[in-house]
VMD Tcl script that draws the C-alpha trace (Angstrom):
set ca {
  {173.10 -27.17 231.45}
  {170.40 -28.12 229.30}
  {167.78 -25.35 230.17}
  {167.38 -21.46 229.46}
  {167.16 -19.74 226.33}
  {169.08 -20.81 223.40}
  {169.79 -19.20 220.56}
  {169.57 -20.60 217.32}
  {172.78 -19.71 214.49}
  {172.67 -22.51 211.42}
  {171.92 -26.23 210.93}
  {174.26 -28.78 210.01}
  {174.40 -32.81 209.18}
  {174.56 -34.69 211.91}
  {177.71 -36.62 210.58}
  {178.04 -39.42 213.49}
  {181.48 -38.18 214.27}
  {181.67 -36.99 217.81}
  {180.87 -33.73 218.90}
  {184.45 -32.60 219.41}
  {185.33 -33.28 215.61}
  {182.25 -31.86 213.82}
  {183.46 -29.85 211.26}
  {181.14 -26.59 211.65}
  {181.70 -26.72 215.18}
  {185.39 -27.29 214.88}
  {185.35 -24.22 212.95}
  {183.64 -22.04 215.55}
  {186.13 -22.59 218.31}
  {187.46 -19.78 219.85}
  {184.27 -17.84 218.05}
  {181.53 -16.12 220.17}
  {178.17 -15.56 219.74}
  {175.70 -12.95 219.93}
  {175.90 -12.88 224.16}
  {179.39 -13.53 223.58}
  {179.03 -16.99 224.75}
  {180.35 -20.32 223.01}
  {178.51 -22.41 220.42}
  {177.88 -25.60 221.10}
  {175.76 -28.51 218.33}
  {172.59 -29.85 219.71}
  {171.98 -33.10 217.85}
  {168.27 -34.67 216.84}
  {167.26 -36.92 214.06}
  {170.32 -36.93 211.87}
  {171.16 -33.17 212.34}
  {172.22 -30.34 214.23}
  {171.81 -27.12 215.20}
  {174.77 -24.59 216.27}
  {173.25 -22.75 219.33}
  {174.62 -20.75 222.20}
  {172.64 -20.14 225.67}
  {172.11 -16.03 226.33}
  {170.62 -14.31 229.09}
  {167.25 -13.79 229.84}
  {167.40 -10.13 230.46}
  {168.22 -9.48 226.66}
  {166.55 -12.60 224.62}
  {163.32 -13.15 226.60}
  {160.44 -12.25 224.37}
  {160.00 -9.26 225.95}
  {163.31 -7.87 226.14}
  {164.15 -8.96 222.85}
  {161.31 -6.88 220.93}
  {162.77 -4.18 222.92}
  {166.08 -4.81 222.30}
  {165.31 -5.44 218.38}
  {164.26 -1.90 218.15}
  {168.28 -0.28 219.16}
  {169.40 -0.24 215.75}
  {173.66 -0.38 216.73}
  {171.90 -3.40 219.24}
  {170.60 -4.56 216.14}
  {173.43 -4.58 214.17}
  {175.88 -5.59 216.72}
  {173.76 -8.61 217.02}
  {173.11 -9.12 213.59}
  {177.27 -9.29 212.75}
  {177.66 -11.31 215.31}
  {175.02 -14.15 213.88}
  {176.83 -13.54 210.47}
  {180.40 -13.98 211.54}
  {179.22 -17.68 213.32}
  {177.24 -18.76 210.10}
  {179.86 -17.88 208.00}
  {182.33 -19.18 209.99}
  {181.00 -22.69 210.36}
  {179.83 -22.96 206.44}
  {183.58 -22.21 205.66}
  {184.28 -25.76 205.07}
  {180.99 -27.39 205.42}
  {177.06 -27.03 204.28}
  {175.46 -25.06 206.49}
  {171.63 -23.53 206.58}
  {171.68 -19.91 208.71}
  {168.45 -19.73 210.60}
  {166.45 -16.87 211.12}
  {167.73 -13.54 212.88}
  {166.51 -13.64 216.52}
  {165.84 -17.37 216.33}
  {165.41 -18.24 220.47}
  {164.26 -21.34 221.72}
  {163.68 -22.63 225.56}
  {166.24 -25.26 226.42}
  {167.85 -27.52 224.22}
  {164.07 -29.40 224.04}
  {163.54 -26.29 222.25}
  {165.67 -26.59 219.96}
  {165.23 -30.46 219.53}
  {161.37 -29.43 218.88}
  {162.75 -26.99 215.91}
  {165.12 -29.36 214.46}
  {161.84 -31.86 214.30}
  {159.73 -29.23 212.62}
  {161.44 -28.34 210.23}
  {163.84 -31.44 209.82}
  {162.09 -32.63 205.87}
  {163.17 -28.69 204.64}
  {166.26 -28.75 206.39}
  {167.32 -32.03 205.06}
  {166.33 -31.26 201.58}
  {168.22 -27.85 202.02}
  {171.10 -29.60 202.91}
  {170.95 -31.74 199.75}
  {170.86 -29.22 197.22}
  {172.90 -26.49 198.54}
  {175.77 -29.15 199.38}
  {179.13 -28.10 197.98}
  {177.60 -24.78 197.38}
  {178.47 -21.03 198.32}
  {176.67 -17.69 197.49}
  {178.28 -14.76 196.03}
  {176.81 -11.54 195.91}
  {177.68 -8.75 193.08}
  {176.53 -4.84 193.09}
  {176.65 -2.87 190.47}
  {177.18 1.07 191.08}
  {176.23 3.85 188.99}
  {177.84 7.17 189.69}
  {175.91 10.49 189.12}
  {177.47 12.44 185.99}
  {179.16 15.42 186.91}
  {176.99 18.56 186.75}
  {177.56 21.34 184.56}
  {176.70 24.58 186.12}
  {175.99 27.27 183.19}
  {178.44 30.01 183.38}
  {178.68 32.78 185.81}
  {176.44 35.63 184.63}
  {173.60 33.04 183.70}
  {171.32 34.28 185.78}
  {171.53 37.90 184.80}
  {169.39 37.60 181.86}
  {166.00 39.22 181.39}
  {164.42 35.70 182.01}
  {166.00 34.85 184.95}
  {163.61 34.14 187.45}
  {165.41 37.21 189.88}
  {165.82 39.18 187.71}
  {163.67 42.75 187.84}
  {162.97 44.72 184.64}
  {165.26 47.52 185.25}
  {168.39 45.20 185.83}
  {167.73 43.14 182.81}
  {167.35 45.83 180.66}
  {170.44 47.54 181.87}
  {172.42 44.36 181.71}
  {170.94 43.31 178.54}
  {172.86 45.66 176.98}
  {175.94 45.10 178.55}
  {176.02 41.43 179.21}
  {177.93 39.93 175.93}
  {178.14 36.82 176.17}
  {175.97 36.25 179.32}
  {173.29 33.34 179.06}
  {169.49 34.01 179.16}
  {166.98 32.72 181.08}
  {165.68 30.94 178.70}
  {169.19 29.76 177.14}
  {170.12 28.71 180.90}
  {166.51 26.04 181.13}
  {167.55 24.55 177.62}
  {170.93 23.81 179.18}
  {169.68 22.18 182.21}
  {166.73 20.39 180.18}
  {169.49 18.97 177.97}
  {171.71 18.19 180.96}
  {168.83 16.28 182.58}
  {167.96 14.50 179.34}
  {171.85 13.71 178.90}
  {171.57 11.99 182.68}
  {168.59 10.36 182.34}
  {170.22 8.17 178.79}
  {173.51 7.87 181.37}
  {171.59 6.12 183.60}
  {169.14 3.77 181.21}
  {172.85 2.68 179.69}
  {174.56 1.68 183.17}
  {171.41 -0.01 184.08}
  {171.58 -1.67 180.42}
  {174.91 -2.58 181.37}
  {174.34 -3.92 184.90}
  {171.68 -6.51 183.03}
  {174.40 -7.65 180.90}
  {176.86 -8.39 184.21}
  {173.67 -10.05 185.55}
  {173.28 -12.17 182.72}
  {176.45 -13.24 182.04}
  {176.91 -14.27 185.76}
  {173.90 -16.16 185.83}
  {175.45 -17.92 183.20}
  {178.24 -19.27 185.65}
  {175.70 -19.80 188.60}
  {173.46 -22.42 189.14}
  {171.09 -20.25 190.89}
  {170.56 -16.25 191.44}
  {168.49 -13.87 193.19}
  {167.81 -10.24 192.97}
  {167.50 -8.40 196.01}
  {165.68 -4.86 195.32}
  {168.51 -1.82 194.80}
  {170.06 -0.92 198.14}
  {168.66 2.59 200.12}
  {171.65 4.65 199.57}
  {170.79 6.10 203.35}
  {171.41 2.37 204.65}
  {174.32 1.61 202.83}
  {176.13 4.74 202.86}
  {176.74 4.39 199.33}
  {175.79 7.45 197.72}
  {176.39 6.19 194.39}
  {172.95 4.34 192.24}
  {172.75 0.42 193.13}
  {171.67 -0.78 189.76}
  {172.37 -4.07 190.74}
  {171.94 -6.33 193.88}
  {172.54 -9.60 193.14}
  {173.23 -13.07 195.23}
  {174.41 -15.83 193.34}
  {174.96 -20.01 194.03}
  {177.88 -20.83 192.49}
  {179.76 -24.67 193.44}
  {182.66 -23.96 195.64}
  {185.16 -25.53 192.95}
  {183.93 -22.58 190.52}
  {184.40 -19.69 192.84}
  {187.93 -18.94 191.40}
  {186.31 -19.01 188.25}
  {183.67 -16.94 188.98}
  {185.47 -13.92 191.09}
  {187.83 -14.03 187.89}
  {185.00 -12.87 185.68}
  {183.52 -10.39 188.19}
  {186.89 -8.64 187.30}
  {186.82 -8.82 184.18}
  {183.48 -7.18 183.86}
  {184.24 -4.62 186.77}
  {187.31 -2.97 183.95}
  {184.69 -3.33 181.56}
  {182.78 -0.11 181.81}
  {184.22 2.69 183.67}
  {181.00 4.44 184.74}
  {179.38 1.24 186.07}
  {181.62 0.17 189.40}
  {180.96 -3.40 190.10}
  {181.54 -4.63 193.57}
  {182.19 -8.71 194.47}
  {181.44 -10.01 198.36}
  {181.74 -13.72 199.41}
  {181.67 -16.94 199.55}
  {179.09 -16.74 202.28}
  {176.79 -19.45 203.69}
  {173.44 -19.43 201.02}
  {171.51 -17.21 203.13}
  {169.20 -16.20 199.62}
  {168.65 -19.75 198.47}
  {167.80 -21.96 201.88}
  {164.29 -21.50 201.03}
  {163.44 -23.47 197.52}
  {159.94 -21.04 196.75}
  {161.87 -17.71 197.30}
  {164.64 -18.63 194.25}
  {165.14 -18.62 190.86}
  {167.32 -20.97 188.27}
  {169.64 -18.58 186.50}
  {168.19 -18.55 183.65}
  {164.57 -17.20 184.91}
  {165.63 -14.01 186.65}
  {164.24 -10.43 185.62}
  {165.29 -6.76 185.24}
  {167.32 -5.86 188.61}
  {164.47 -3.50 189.43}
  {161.77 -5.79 189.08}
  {162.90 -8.98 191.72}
  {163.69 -10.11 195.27}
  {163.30 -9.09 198.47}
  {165.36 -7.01 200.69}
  {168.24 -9.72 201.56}
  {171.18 -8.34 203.58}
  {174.14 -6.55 203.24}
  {176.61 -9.41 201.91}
}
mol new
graphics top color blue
foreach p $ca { graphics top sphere $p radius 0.5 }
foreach p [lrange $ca 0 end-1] q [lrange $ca 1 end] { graphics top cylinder $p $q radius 0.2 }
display resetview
């Protein structure tokens, strides 16, 4: 069946070889797609696009903007899409497309393949042999030091009445003041804020030394902790292209700067497909990235 809607997962060399053989789609068998349905190449002008047909009732423009909006929809579908991608670029080159990419028919997706076939050839060429890695760097909160018991007895407390802090002014040795009790927590606050200015010091120096070993990276703004369900500080969110023959390499020195620094807890994920580096405007060479605060966009949770 050559009609209905298709949707859309990654693009791939045509290599010639027939269908059956193709490495990316060799990969997938046995995986499903987003409907749960079987992926299938669609082949146009030298390359082709891993697709699977879903139903109307769910991926019709209408539906779908419904659908898009039911967040465990959302990020049912959204796995789904990763664990095909991912799946065919295990052994081959492969560029994801867009989240949610539907097209009508296999025309459709002929007519998308011939759109966009000069940046998906020239995606294919530089990204060929190539996997992305992605590194976070966690910063966990210093333990807080509550001033003793009896702190807020004093006669500055902000409780306390006039009678009861004379009375217990008297017999209070050793209990803090109010005023005592805001130098602590000013100093405790000051002692946090140097805490954090060092891990994020140190999370620059992970990020530059891995750039080092990458021929590309990206910086993806610091994950919302009510997202990720990481209640620790992301200091760093970083993707980076590294040759597949240098992943060993490079997962070896993730570990060696994860022992490095106890209070900075470094996190490695990958090899995925490139999803950060498909699109030539939106990356960086390694060597021209910023402050982890300062660059990217929000890229997923890899």
């Amino acid at each position: 069946m050559t009609e209905g809607l298709r949707y859309a997962y990654a693009v791939v060399r045509d290599t010639g070889t027939p269908e059956a053989a193709l490495d990316a789609l060799t990969a997938l068998e046995g995986v499903r797609g987003v409907a749960g349905e079987p992926v299938r190449a669609v082949r146009h002008l030298g390359l082709a696009v891993l697709a699977g047909a879903v139903p109307a009732e769910d991926f019709d423009e209408g539906p779908l903007r419904r659908r898009l909006e039911d967040m465990a929809w959302l990020e049912d579908m959204a796995r789904a899409h990763q664990r095909v991608v991912d799946t065919a670029g295990a052994e081959s080159c492969v560029i994801p497309v867009r989240l949610a990419t539907v097209c009508q028919g296999e025309e459709g997706l002929r007519r998308m393949l011939a759109t966009g076939r000069e940046r998906f050839a020239s995606a294919l060429d530089r990204l060929e042999g190539r996997v992305e890695w992605g590194v976070k760097a966690y910063a966990a909160p210093p333990p807080t030091q509550e001033p003793p018991a009896g702190a807020a007895n004093g006669p500055d407390s902000p409780g306390a009445s006039g009678a009861s802090g004379a009375s217990g002014a008297s017999g209070a040795s050793g209990a803090m003041s109010g005023r005592d009790y805001l130098r602590r927590r000013k100093a405790q606050r000051q002692a946090a804020e140097r805490r954090w200015g060092d891990t994020e010091e140190e999370a620059r120096l992970v990020h530059h030394t891995l750039s080092g070993l990458a021929e590309r990276a990206r910086l993806h703004p610091p994950q919302d902790p009510r997202l990720s369900g990481v209640s620790d500080r992301n200091v760093l969110n970083a993707a980076y292209l590294v040759r597949r023959e240098d992943s060993a390499a490079f997962a070896e020195r993730v570990g060696e700067l994860a022992g490095r620094t106890p209070e900075l807890r470094v996190k490695l994920t990958g090899p995925w497909a490139p999803y950060s580096f498909t699109d030539p405007d939106q990356t960086e060479s390694a060597d021209e990235t910023t402050a982890p605060h300062q660059a990217g966009s929000a890229g997923a949770d890899r």
